[in-house]
C-alpha positions as CSV (number, residue, x, y, z in Angstrom):
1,X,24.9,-6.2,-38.1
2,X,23.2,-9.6,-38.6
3,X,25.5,-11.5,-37.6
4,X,26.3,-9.8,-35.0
5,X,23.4,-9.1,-33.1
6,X,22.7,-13.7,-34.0
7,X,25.5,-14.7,-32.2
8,X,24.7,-15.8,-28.5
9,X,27.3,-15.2,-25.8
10,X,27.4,-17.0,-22.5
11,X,26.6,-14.4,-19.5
12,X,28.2,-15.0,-16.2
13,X,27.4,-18.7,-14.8
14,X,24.0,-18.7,-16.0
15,X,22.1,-21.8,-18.0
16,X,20.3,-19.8,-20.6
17,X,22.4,-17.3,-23.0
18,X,22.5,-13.7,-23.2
19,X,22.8,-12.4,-27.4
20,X,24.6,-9.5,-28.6
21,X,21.1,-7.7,-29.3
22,X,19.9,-8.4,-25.6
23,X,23.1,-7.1,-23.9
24,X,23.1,-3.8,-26.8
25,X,19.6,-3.6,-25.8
26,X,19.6,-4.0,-22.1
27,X,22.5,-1.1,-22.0
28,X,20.6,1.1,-23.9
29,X,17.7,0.9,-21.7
30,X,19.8,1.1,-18.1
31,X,20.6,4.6,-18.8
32,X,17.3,6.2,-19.3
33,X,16.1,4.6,-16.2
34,X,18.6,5.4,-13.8
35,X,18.3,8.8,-14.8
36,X,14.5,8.1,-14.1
37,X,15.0,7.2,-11.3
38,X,17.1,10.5,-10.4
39,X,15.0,13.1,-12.0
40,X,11.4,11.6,-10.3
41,X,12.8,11.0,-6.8
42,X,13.9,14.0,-7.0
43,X,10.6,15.3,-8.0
44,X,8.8,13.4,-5.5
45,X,11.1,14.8,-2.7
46,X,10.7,18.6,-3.7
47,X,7.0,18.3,-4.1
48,X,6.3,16.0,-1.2
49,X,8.4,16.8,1.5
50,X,11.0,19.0,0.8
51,X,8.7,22.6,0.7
52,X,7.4,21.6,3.8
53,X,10.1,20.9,5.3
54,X,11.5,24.2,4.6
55,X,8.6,26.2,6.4
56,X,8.8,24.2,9.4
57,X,12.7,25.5,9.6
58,X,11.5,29.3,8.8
59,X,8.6,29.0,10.7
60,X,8.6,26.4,13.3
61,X,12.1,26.7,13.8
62,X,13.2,22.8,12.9
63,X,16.7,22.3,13.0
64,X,18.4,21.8,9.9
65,X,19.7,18.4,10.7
66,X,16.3,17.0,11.8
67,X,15.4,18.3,9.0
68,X,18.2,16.7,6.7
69,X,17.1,13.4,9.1
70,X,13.9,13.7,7.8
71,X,14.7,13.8,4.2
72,X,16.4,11.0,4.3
73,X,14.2,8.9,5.4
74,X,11.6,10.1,3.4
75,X,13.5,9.6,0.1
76,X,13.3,5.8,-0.2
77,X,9.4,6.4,-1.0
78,X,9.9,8.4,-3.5
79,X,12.6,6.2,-4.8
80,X,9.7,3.3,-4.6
81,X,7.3,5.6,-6.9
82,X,9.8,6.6,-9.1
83,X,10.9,2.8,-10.3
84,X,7.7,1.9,-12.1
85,X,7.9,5.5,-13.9
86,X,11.4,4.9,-14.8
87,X,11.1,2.1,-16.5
88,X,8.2,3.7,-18.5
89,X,10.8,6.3,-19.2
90,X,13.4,4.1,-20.5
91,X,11.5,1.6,-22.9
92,X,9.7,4.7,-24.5
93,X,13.0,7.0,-25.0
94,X,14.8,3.6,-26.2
95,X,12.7,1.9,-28.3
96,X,11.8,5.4,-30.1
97,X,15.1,6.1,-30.3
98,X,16.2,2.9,-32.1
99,X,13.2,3.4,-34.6
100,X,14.3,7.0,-35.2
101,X,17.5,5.4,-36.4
102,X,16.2,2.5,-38.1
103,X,17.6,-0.1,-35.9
104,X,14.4,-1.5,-35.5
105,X,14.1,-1.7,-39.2
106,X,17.3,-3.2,-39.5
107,X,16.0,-6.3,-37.2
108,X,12.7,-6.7,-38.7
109,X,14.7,-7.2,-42.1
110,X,17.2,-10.1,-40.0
111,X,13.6,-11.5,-39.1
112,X,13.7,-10.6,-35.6
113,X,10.2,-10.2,-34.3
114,X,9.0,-7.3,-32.4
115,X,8.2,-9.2,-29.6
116,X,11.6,-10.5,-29.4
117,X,13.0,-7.3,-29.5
118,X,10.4,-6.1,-26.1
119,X,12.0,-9.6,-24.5
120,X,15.0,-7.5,-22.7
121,X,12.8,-5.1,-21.6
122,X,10.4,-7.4,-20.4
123,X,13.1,-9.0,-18.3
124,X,14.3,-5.6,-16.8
125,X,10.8,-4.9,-16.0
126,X,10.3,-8.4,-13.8
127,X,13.6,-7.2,-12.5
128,X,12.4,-4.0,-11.4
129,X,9.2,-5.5,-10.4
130,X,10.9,-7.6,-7.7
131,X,13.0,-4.5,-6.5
132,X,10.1,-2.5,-5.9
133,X,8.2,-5.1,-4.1
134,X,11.3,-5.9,-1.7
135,X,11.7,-2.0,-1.0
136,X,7.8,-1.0,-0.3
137,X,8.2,-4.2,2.0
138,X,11.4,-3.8,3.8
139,X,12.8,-0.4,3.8
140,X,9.6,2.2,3.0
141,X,6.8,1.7,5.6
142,X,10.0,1.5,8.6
143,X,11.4,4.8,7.0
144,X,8.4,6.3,7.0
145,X,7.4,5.7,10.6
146,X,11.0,6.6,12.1
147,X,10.4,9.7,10.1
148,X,7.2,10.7,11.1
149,X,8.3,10.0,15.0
150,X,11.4,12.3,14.1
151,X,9.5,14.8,12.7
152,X,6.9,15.2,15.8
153,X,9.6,14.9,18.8
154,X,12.1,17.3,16.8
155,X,8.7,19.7,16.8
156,X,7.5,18.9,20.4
157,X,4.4,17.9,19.0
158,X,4.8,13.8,19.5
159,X,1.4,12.2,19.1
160,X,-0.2,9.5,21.5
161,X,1.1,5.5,19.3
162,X,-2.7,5.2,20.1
163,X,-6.4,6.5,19.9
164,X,-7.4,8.5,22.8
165,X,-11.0,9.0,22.8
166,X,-14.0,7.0,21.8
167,X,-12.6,3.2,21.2
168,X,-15.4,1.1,20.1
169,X,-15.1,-2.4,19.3
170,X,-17.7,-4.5,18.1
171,X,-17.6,-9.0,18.8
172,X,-20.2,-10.7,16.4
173,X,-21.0,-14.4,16.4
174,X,-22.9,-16.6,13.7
175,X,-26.5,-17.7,14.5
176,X,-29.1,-19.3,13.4
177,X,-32.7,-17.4,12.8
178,X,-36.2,-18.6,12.8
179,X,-36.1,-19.5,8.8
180,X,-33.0,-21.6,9.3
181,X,-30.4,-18.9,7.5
182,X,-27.1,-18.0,9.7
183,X,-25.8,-14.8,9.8
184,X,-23.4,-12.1,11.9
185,X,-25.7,-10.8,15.0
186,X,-23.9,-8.7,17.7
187,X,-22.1,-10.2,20.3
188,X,-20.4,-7.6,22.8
189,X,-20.3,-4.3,22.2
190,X,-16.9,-2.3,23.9
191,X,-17.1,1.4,24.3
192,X,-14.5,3.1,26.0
193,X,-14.3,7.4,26.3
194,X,-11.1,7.5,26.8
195,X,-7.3,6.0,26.5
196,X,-4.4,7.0,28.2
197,X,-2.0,4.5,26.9
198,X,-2.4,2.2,30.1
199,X,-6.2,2.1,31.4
200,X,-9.6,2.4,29.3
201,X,-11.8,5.4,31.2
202,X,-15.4,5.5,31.3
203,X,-16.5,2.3,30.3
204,X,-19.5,0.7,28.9
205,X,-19.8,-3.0,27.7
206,X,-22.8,-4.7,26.5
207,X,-23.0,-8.4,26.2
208,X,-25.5,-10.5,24.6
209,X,-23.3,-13.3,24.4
210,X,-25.4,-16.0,26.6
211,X,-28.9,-17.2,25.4
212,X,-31.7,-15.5,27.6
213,X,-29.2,-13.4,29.5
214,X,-27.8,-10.2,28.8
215,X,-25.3,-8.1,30.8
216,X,-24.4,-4.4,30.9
217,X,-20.9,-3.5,32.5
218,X,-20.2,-0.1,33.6
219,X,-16.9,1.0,35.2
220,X,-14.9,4.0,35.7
221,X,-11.6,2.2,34.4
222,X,-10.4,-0.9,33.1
223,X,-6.9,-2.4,32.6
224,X,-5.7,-5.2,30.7
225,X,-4.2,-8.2,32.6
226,X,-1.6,-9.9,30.6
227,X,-0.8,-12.6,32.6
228,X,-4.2,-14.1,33.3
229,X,-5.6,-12.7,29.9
230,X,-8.5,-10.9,31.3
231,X,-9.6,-7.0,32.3
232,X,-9.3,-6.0,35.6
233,X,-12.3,-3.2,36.0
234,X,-12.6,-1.2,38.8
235,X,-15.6,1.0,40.2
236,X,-18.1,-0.7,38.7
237,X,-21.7,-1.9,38.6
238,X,-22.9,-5.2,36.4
239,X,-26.5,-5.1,35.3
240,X,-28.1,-8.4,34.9
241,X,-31.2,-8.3,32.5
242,X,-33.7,-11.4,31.5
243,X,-35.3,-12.0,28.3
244,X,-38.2,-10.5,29.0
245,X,-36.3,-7.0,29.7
246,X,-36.5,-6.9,33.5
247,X,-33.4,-6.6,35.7
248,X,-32.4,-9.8,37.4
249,X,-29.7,-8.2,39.4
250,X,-27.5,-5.5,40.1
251,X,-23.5,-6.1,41.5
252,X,-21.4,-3.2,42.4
253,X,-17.8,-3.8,42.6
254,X,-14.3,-2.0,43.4
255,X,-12.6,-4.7,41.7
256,X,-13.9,-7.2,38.9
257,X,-12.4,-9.5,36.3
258,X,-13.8,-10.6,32.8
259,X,-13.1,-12.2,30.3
260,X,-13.4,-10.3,27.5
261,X,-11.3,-10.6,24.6
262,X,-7.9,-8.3,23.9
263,X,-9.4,-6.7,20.7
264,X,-10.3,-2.8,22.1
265,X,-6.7,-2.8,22.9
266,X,-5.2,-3.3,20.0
267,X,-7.7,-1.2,18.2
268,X,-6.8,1.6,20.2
269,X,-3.7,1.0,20.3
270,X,-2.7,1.0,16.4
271,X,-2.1,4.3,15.1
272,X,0.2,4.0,12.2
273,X,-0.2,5.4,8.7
274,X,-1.5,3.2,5.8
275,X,2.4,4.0,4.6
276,X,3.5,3.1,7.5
277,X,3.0,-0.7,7.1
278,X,3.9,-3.2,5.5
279,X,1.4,-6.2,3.7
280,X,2.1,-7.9,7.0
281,X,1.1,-5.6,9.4
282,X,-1.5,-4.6,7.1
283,X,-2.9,-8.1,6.8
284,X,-2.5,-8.1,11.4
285,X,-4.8,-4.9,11.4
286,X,-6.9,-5.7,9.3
287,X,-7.3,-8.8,11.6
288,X,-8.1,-6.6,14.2
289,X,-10.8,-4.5,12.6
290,X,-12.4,-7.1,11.3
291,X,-13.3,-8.6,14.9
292,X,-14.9,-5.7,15.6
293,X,-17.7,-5.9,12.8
294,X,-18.4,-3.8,9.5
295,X,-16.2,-0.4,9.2
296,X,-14.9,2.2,6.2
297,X,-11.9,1.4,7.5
298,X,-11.9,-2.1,6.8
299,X,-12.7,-1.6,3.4
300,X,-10.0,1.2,2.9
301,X,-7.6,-1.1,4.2
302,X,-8.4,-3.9,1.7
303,X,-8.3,-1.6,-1.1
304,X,-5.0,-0.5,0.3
305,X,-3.7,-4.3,0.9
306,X,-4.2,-4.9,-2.7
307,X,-2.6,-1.8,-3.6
308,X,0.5,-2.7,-1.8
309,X,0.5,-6.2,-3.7
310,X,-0.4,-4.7,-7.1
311,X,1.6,-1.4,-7.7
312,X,4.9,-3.5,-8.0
313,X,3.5,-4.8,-11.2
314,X,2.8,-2.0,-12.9
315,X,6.5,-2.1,-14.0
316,X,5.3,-4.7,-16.2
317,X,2.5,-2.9,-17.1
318,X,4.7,0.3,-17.8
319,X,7.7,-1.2,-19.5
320,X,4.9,-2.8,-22.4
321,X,3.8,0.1,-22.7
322,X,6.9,2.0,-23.6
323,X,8.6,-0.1,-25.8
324,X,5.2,-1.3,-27.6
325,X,4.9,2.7,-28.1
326,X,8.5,3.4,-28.6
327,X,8.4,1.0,-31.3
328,X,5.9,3.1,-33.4
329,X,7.0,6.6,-32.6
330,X,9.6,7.9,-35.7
331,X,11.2,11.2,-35.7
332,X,10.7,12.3,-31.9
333,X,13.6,13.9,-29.5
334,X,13.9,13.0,-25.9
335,X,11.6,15.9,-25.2
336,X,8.6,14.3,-26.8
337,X,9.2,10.8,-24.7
338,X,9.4,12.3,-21.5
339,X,6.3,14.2,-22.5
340,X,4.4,11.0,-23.4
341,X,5.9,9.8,-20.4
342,X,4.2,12.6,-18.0
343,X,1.0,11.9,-19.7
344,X,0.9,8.3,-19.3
345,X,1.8,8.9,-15.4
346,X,-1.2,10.9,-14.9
347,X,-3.4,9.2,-16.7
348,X,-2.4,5.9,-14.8
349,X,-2.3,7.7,-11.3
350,X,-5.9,9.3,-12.1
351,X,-7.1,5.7,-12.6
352,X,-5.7,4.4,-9.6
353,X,-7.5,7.2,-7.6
354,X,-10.7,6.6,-9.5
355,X,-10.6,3.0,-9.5
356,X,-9.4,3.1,-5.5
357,X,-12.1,5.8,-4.4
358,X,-14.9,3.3,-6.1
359,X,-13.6,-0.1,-4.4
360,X,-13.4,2.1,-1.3
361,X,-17.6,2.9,-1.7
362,X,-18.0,-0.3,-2.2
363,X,-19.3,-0.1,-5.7
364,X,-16.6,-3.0,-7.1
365,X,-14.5,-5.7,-5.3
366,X,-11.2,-4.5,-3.4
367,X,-8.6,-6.5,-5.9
368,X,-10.4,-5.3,-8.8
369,X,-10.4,-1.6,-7.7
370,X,-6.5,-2.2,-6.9
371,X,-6.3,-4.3,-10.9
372,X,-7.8,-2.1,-13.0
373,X,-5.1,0.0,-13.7
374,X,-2.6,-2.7,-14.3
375,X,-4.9,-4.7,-16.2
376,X,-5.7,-1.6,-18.6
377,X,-1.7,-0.8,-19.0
378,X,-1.4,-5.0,-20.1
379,X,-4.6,-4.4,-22.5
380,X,-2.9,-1.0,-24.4
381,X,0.3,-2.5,-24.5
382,X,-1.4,-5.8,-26.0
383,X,-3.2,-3.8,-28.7
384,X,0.2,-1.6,-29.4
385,X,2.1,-4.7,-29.5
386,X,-0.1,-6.6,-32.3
387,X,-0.3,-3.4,-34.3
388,X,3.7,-2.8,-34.4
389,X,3.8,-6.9,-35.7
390,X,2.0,-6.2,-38.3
């Protein structure tokens, strides 16, 4: 068995060599996680979308292919979730499976180090790492929104791509105060009551972007003028007031044009899901909030951003994990690993929450909330790690 598992063998066209140990042990672990990857997605799917999509058909009366439609497009989500899980699944029921059978004893007496038996599954966790980043990128947040469009013109229920009522959007600039310190004071302020898709209605602007002279705009509609990059306001009246408070002058207009920036539009108009985007188009929104001054939302969304970068990695974190825990369980079925496994899976998903629901209140920074999880998985699987060496 030595020998066998010492004698390298060239894989494919690559520079470095693949052993006999790394290609037994890389087989032995592909199994467990494509069933993984079967059994959660499936899971995912029957919880999250599946039962509901079952009482729209009773109830609603959805038609079975939209339905169908829908769960298709759902499903690569769920295929996303279920890829950092699997591989937890498949280091713990293979490495505690090859110490059931005293493999692992078998290499420790050829002097193969435990952490040279984890290398394969190291490398099939990068792998997977990769795959889950690509798919949250390319293929989830596009499913999502087809399916959610599907979903609500199958139902007759299609809501507005943008916010209807209330649009406020805040413009800040730096200044300077009395004691010399700079800091964010309000520009403009944008208030719109409504949004029909084309025109603001019922509109109030404050500006207080020119020294000594502020302005109040008030119109009954407003449209945005692509070509000249301005807002054509209509039915209007433009209060000029001095620094001392008193009105300088008063201007009623049918038709006026200002150049305000583009912001409240694409405020209003963004109305996709957090799942619905990509880092990307994340990162563009985020863009957009942040020009309009201090929100919730701004912090959610950086908690989210972070989320989006970091959940790829808990592959990593997962796949240590498992075969640093693999290694010291003796004696156990497949029954107990995909018990452990459940456990470890809530326990990690509680901490996201918790950890996500603090960085959103702003108690801790938005990466660390988003880290913490992944950096306690790569601590536990540090500490099981040095105690199977020993």
């Amino acid at each position: 068995m030595a020998a066998g598992f010492s004698k390298p063998l060239p894989f494919s066209a690559w520079s470095f060599k693949l052993s006999v140990m790394d290609r037994y042990l890389l087989t032995e672990l592909l199994l467990p996680f494509l069933f993984g990857v079967g059994i959660f997605s499936s899971l995912g799917v029957s919880i999250g979308i599946l039962f509901e999509l079952i009482r729209r058909v009773t109830e609603s009366g959805l038609p079975l292919s939209i339905a169908f439609q829908v769960l298709l497009l759902q499903f690569p989500q769920f295929i996303a979730y279920s890829l950092p899980t699997s591989t937890l699944l498949a280091t713990l029921m293979t490495y505690s499976r090859l110490s059931s059978d005293s493999e692992l004893i078998a290499l420790k007496a050829c002097g193969v180090s435990v952490y040279r038996m984890i290398a394969p599954a190291l490398a099939l966790c990068v792998l997977v790492t990769g795959l889950t980043f690509a798919f949250n990128e390319l293929v989830v947040p596009a499913a999502n929104y087809r399916a959610t469009l599907t979903l609500a013109e199958a139902l007759n229920r299609e809501e507005p791509s943008f916010q209807e009522r209330n649009i406020l959007y805040q413009e800040f600039r730096q200044a300077r105060d009395e004691d010399g310190d700079t800091g964010d004071v309000l520009s403009r302020l944008f208030y719109a009551k409504r949004f029909d898709g084309r025109q603001m209605l019922g509109l109030t602007i404050l500006d207080f972007s020119q020294e000594g002279l502020d302005q109040i705009v008030s119109a009954k509609s407003a449209v945005w003028n692509g070509e000249q990059s301005t807002w054509d306001f209509s039915d209007g009246t433009i209060y000029v007031v001095s620094a001392d408070g008193s009105f300088r002058n008063i201007v009623k207009f049918e038709q006026q044009q200002l150049q305000l920036p583009r912001a409240p539009l694409d405020l209003a108009s963004r109305r996709r899901d957090y799942d619905e985007m990509n880092i990307a188009q994340s990162l563009e929104y985020l863009d957009v909030l942040q020009q309009g001054g201090g929100s919730s939302r701004i912090q959610k969304l950086r908690v989210r951003i972070h989320q989006k970068v970091a959940l790829p990695f808990v592959c990593i974190s997962f796949g240590l994990v498992g075969a640093a825990l693999g290694t010291r369980l003796e004696r156990t079925g497949r029954a107990t690993g995909f018990a452990v496994t459940i456990i470890i899976i809530f326990g990690y998903y509680l901490l996201v929450i918790v950890s996500g629901s603090i960085a959103q209140l702003g108690y801790i920074p938005p990466i660390l909330g988003a880290w913490v999880p992944n950096i306690f998985g790569l601590a536990a699987a540090a500490w099981l790690l040095v105690g199977s060496s020993k």
